[in-house]
VEXFI-561059 format. One line per field, with one value per residue (C-alpha): x, y, z; residue number from 1. Coordinates in steps of 0.02 Angstrom, whole numbers, plus 32768, in hexadecimal, padded with zeros to 4 digits. Layout:
// residues N
east	(X|...)
north	(Y|...)
up	(Z|...)
resi	(NUM|...)
END
This chain:
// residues 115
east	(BE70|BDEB|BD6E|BCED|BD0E|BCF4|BC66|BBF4|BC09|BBD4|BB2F|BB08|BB05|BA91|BA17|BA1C|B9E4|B964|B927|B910|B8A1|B842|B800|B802|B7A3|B768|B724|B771|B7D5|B7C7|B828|B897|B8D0|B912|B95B|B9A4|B9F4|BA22|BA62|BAD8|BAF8|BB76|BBF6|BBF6|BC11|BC9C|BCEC|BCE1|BD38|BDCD|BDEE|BDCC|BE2E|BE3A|BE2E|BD73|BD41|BD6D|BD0F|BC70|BC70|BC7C|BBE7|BB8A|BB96|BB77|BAD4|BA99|BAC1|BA42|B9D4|B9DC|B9B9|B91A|B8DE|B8FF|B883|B80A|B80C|B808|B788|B71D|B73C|B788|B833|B825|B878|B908|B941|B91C|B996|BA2A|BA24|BA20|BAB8|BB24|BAE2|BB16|BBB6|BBE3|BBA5|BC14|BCA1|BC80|BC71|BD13|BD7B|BD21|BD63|BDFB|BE0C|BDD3|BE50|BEDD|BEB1)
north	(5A67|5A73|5A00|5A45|5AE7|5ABB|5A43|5ABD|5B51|5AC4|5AB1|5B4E|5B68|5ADF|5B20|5BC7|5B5C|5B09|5B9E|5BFA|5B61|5B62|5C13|5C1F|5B70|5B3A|5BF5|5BA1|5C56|5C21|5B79|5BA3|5C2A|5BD1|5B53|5BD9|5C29|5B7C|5B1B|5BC7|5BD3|5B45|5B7B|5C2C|5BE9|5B8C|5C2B|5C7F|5BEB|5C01|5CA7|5C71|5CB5|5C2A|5B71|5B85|5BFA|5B8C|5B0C|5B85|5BA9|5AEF|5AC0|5B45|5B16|5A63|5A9C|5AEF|5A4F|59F7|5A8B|5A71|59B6|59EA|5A6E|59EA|5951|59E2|5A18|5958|592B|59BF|59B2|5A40|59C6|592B|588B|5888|5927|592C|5888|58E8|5986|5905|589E|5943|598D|58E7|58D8|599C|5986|58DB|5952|59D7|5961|5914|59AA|59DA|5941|594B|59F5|59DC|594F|59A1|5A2F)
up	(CD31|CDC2|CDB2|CE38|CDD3|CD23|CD58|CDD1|CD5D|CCC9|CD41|CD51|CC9C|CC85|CD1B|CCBA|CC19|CC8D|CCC6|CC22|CBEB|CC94|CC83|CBC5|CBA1|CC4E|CC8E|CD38|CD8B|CE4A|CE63|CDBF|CE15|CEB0|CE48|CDF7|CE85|CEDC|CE46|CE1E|CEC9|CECA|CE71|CEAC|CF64|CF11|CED2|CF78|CFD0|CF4E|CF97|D049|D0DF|D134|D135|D1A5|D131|D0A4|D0E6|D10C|D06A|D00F|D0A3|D051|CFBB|CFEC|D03E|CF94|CF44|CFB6|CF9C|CED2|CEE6|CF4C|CE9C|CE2D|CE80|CEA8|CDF9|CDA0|CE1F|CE04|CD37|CD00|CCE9|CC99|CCDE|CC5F|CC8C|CD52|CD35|CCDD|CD6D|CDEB|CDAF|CD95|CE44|CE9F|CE40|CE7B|CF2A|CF45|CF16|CF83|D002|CFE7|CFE9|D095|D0C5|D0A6|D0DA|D17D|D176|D14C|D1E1)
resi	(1|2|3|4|5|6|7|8|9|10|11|12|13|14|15|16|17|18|19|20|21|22|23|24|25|26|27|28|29|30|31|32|33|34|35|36|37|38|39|40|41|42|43|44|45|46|47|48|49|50|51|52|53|54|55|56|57|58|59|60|61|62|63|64|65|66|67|68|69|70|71|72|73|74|75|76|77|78|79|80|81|82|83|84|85|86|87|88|89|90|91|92|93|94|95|96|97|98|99|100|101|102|103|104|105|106|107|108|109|110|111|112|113|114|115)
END
């Protein structure tokens, strides 16, 4: 079992969900859209770094994926505070985002520690 695996691929299926209510019931296409492509983002940086060539390069590629974390935090307030998500499920993304980005950073940690 990988848990940043199972749990950053598990997000990204929810942002899709998110995303199909955004533009279907919303009519919201610009900031969906970068959530979109952050909040997928994740775990396909993770992906790369599992195939990485090098312990840098696995690194470059979990700091990515941290950074897109950061960047998915940022859709989610701008889309609660704006209203097109409500405060219930801003709450829920938020949770799961920190929860995956607290792992990322851990095994950046270590790897770096372990170098």
């Amino acid at each position: 079992m990988n848990l940043i695996k199972e749990k950053s691929y598990a997000f990204a299926l929810e942002i899709v969900k998110y995303y199909k209510y955004l533009t279907n019931d919303k009519k919201e296409y610009v900031m969906s859209k970068q959530l979109l492509k952050s909040g997928t983002a994740i775990g396909a940086n993770y992906r790369e770094a599992e195939h990485a060539e090098s312990k840098a390069d696995f690194i470059h590629k979990l700091s990515i994926a941290q950074k897109e974390s950061n960047e998915t935090m940022y859709w989610i307030d701008l889309l609660n505070k704006s209203g097109y998500l409500n405060d219930e499920d801003s709450e829920i993304l938020r949770k799961e985002i920190k929860s995956i980005a607290k792992i990322i950073t851990r095994i950046i940690l270590t790897t770096k520690a372990k170098s």
